[in-house]
C-alpha positions, 0 to 999 in steps of 0.5 A, spaced: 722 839 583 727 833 584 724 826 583 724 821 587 730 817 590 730 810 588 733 805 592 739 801 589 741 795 593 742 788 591 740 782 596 744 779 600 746 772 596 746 776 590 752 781 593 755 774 595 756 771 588 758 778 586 764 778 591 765 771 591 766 770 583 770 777 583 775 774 588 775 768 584 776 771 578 781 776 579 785 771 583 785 766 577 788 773 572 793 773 577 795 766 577 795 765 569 799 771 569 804 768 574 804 763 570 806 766 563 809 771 565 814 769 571 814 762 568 822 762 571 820 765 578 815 762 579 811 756 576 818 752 574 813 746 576 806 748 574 803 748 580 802 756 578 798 754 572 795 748 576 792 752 582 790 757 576 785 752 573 783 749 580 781 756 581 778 758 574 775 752 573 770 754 579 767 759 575 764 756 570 760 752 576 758 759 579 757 763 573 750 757 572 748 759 579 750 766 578 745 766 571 740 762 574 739 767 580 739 773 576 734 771 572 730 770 577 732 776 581 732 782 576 738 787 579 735 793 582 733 799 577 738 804 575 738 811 578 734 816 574 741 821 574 742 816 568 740 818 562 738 812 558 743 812 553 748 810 560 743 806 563 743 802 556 750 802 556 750 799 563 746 794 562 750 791 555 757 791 559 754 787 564 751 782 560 758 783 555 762 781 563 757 775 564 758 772 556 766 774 555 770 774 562 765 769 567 764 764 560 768 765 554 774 766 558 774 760 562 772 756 556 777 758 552 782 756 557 778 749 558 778 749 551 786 750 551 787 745 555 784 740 551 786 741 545 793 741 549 791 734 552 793 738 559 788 736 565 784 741 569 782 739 576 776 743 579 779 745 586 784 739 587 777 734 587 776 732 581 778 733 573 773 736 567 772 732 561 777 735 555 771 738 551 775 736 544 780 731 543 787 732 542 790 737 536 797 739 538 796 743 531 790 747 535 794 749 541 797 755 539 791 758 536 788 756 544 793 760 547 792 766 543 785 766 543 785 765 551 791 770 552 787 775 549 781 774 552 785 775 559 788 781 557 782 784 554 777 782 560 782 784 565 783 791 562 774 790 562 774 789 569 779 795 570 774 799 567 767 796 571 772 798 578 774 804 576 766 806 573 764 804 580 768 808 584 767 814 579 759 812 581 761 812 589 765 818 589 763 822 584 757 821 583 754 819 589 748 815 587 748 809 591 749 804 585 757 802 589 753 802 596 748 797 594 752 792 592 757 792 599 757 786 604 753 787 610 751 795 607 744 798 606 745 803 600 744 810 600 738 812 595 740 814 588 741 821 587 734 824 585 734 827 578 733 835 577 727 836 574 727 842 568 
């Protein structure tokens, strides 16, 4: 007999966040990579890695409201079509996006700039305080460990949007559908009872 459906939809300022901080975070990647990558093309200025920290820095601002909201607004429960070993795994990669790619990310690319006595402008309005004094000796290590993180994280993201669609198309459990803007979610698909 299958079980009963549940309902996976987010509320509407959470599917903000989650849409706002996704544009943000995938349009600062992209800039950074510009950046480094076609430095000679593009960024002979730096104005590529100055947009690129105007807009990153924006992160470590939301990723506090985003937390915040959280916690006071738990995610709705996962489908039952889940085991509880995936809804586990769900549950960690979620929290392993919040603390590498919204946090440690954005904090090794301030960090990066401090150390290199560069400058962050929050949005063209104002600059961050260095988080640490200048150390020429550090800047490598800085960039190393920022780059690696970018390169890991967007491969992490990658993976939570192809995991998304695979649960819309595939799957077909609501999950995908209760995290668009502006749509109610399907129910979950129900789990067949043995």
């Amino acid at each position: 007999m299958p079980a009963d459906p549940i309902a996976t939809t987010y509320n509407p300022f959470s599917k903000f966040l989650h849409w706002t901080m996704a544009a943000i975070w995938i349009g600062a990647w992209c800039l950074g990579m510009m950046a480094v990558h076609l430095r000679d093309l593009t960024n002979t200025d730096h104005s590529v890695t100055i947009a690129h920290k105007a807009i990153a820095s924006t992160i470590l601002f939301l990723v506090v409201l985003r937390v915040a909201w959280r916690l006071t607004h738990p995610a709705p429960p996962l489908p039952d079509s889940m085991s509880p070993l995936l809804q586990r795994a769900a549950q960690l990669g979620h929290l392993g996006l919040y603390a590498v790619a919204l946090i440690a990310l954005p904090v090794s690319g301030w960090l990066m700039s401090s150390v290199a006595d560069k400058p962050i402008m929050v949005l063209w309005l104002f600059h961050l305080p260095p988080l640490v004094e200048p150390a020429k000796a550090w800047v490598e290590t800085a960039r190393l460990v920022h780059t690696t993180l970018a390169w890991t994280m967007g491969a992490v993201v990658l993976g939570h949007i192809l995991i998304a669609l695979k649960h819309h198309y595939i799957d077909r459990d609501g999950i995908l559908a209760g995290m668009l803007p502006g749509r109610a979610a399907a129910p979950a698909r129900a789990q067949l009872e043995l």
